[in-house]
ZADO-1210 file (C-alpha; in nm, 4 decimals, padded with zeros to 6 digits):
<atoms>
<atom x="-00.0894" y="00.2108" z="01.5662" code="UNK" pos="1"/>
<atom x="00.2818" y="00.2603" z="01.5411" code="UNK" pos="2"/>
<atom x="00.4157" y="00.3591" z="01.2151" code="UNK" pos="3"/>
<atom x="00.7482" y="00.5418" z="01.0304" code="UNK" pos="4"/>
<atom x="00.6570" y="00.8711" z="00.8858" code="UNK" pos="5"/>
<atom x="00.8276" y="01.0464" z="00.6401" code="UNK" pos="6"/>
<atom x="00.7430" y="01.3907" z="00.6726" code="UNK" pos="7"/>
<atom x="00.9540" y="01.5761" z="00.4411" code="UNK" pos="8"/>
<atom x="01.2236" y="01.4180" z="00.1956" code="UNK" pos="9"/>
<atom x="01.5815" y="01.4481" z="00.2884" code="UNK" pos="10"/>
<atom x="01.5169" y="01.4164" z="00.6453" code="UNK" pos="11"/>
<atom x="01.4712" y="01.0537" z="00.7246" code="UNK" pos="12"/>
<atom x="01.1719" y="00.8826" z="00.9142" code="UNK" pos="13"/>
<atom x="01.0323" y="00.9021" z="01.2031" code="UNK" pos="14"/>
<atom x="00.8574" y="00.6656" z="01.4859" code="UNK" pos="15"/>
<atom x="00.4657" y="00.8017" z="01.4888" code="UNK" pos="16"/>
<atom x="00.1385" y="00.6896" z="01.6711" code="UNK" pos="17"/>
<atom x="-00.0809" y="00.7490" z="01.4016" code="UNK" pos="18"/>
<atom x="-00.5271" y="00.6334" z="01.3581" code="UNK" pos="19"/>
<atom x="-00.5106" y="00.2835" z="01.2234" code="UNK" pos="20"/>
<atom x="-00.6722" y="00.2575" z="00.8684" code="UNK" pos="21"/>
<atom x="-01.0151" y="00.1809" z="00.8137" code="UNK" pos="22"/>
<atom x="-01.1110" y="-00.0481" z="00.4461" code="UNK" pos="23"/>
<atom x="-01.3079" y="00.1109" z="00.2257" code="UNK" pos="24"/>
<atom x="-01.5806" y="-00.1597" z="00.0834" code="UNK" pos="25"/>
<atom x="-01.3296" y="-00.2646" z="-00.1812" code="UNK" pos="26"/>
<atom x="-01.0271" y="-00.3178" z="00.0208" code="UNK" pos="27"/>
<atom x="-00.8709" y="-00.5508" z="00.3247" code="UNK" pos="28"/>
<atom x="-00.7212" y="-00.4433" z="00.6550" code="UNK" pos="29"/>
<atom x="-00.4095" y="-00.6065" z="00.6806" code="UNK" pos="30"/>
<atom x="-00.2033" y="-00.6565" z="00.9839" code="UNK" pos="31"/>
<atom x="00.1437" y="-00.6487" z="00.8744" code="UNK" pos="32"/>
<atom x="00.3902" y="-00.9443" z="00.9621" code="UNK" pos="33"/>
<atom x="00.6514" y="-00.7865" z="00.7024" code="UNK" pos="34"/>
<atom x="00.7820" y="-00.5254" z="00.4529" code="UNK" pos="35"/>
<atom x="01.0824" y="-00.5257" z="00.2702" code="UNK" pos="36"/>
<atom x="01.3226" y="-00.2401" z="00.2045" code="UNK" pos="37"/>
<atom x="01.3411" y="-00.1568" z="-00.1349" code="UNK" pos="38"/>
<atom x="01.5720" y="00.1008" z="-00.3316" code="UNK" pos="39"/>
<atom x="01.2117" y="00.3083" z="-00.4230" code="UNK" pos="40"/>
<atom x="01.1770" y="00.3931" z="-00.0945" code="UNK" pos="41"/>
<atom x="01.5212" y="00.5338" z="-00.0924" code="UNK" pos="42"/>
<atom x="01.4732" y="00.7399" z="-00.3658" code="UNK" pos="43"/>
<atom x="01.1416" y="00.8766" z="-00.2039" code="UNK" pos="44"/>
<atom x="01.3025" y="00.9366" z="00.1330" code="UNK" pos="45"/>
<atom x="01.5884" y="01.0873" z="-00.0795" code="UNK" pos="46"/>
<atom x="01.3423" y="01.3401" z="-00.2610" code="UNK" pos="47"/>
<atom x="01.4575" y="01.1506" z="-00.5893" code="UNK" pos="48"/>
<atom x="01.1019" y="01.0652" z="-00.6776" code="UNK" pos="49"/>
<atom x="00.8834" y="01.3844" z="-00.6491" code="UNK" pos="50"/>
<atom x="00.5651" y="01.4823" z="-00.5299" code="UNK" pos="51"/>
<atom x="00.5141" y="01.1669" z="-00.2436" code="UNK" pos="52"/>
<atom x="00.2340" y="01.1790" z="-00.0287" code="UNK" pos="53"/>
<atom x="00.3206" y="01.3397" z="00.2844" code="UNK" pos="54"/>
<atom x="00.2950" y="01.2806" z="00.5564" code="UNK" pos="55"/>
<atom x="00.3947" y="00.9407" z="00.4234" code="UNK" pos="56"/>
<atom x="00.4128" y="00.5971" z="00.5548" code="UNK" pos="57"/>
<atom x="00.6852" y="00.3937" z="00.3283" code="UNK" pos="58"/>
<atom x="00.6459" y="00.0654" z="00.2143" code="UNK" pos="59"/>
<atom x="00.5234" y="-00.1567" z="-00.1061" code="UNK" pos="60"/>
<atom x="00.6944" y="-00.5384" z="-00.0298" code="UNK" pos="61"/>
<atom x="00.4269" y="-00.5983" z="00.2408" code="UNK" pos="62"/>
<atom x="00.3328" y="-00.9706" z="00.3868" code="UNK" pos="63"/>
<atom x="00.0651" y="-01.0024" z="00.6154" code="UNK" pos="64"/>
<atom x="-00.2429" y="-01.0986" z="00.7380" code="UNK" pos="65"/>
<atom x="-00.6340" y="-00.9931" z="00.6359" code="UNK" pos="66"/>
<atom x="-00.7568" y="-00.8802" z="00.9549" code="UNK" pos="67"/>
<atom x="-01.1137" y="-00.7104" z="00.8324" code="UNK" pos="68"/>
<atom x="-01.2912" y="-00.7221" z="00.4867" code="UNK" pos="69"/>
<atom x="-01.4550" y="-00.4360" z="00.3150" code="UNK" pos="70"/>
<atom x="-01.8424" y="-00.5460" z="00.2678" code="UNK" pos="71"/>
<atom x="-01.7876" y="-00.5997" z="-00.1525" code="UNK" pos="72"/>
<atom x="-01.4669" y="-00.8561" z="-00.0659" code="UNK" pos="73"/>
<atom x="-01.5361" y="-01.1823" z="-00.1798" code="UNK" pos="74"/>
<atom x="-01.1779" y="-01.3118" z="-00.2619" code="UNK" pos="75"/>
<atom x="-01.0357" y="-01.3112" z="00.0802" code="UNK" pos="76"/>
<atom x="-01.0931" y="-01.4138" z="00.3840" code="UNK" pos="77"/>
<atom x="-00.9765" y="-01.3156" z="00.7420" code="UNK" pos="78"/>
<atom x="-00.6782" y="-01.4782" z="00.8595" code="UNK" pos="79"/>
<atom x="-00.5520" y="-01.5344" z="00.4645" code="UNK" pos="80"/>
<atom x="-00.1962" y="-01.4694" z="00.4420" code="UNK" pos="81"/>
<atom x="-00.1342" y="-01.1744" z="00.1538" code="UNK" pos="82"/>
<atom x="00.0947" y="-00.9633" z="-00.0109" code="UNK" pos="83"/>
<atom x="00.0691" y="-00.5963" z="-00.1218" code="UNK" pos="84"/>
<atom x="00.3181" y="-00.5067" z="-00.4151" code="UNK" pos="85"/>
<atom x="00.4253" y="-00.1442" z="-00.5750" code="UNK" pos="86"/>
<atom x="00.1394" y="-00.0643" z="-00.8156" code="UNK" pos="87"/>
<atom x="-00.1612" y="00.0136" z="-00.5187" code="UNK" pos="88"/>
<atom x="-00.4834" y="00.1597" z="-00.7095" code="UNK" pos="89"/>
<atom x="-00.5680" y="00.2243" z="-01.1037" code="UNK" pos="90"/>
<atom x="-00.8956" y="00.3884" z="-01.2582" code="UNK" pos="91"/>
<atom x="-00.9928" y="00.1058" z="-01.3808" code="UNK" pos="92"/>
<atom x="-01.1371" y="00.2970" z="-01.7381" code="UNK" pos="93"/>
<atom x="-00.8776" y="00.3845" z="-01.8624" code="UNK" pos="94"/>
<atom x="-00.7303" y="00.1791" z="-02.2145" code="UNK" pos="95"/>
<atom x="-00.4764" y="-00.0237" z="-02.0297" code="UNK" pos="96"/>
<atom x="-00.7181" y="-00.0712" z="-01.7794" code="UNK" pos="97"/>
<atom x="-00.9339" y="-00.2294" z="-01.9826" code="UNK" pos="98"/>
<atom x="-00.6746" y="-00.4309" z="-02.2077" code="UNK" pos="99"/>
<atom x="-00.5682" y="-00.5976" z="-01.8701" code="UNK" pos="100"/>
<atom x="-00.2306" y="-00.3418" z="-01.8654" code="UNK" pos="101"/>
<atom x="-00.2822" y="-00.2066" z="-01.5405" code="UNK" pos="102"/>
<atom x="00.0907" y="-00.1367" z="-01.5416" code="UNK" pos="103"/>
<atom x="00.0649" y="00.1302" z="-01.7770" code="UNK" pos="104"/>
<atom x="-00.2682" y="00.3039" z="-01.6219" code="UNK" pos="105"/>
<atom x="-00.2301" y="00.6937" z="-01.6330" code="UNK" pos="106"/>
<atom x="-00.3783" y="00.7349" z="-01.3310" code="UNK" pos="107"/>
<atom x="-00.1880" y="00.4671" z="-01.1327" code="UNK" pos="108"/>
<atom x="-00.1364" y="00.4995" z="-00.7357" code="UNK" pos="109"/>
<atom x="00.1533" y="00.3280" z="-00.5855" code="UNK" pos="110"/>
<atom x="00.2001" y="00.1669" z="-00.2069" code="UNK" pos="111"/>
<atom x="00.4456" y="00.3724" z="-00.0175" code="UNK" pos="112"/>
<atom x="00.4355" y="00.6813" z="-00.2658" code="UNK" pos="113"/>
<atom x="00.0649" y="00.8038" z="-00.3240" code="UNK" pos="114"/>
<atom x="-00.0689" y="00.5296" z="-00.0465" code="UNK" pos="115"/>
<atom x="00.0353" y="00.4421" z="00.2599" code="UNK" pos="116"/>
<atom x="00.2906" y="00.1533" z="00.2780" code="UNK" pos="117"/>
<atom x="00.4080" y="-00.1156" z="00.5372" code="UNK" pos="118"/>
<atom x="00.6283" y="00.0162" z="00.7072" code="UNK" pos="119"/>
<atom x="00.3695" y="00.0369" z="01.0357" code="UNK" pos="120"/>
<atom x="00.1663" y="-00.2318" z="01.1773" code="UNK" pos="121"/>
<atom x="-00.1691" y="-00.2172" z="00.9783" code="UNK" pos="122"/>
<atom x="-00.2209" y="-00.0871" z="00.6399" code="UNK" pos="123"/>
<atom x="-00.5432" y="-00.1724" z="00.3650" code="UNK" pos="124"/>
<atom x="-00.5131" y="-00.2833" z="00.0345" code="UNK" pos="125"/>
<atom x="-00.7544" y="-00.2892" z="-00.2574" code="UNK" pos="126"/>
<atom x="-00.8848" y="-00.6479" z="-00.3162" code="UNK" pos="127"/>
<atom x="-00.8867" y="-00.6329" z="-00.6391" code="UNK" pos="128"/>
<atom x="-00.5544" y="-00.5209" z="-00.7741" code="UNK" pos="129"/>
<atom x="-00.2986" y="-00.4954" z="-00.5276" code="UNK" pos="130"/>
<atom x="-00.3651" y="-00.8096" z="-00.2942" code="UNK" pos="131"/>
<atom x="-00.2329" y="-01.1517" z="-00.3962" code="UNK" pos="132"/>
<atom x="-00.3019" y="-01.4218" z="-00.1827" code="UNK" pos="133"/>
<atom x="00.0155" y="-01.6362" z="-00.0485" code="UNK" pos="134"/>
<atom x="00.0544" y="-02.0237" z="00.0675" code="UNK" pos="135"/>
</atoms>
């Protein structure tokens, strides 16, 4: 699949054919219909916001479409319209966690910074946190 890569901060993106992403059992393959711009990504491409993921697909205002299901999905189904927003994984243990703060997990991953984003055609999403299901 096609995809912008940031490699290294300060140096922009760049137009890569890259293995499209495979869903764990927790998580949807979405095909990706859009993905906003956002001043995050910005900072990250900016090296204002340390320690990214590289190489690094950019990305966390993503609309688009379940294309595959992990085998434990149960909330979606293929063809659902989604979205994917900033805050990507937690531990799911932790206090917040628990408490129903997943905001404030200490172990938080976020779309476009520790994950890949949407800025390419396919990314995957964990069902459970970061999917929302649109009309």
């Amino acid at each position: 699949m096609r995809a912008m890569i940031l490699r290294q901060p300060g140096f922009g993106l760049s137009m890569s054919d890259v293995p499209m992403p495979k869903p764990n059992p927790e998580q949807v393959l979405i095909r990706i219909s859009a993905c906003g711009v956002c001043r995050t990504d910005l900072h990250i491409v900016d090296g204002e916001l340390t320690n990214p993921k590289l190489p690094l697909i950019l990305g966390h205002q993503i609309v688009g479409i379940v294309e595959q299901l992990g085998e434990k999905v149960s909330q979606f189904k293929i063809g659902d319209r989604v979205g994917v927003p900033w805050l990507g994984h937690t531990c799911n243990c932790c206090r917040y966690c628990r408490t129903h703060q997943e905001n404030l997990c200490d172990y938080a991953q976020f779309t476009g910074y520790q994950i890949d984003g949407g800025y390419a055609e396919y990314t995957v999403a964990d069902e459970s946190l970061s999917v929302t299901k649109s009309c």
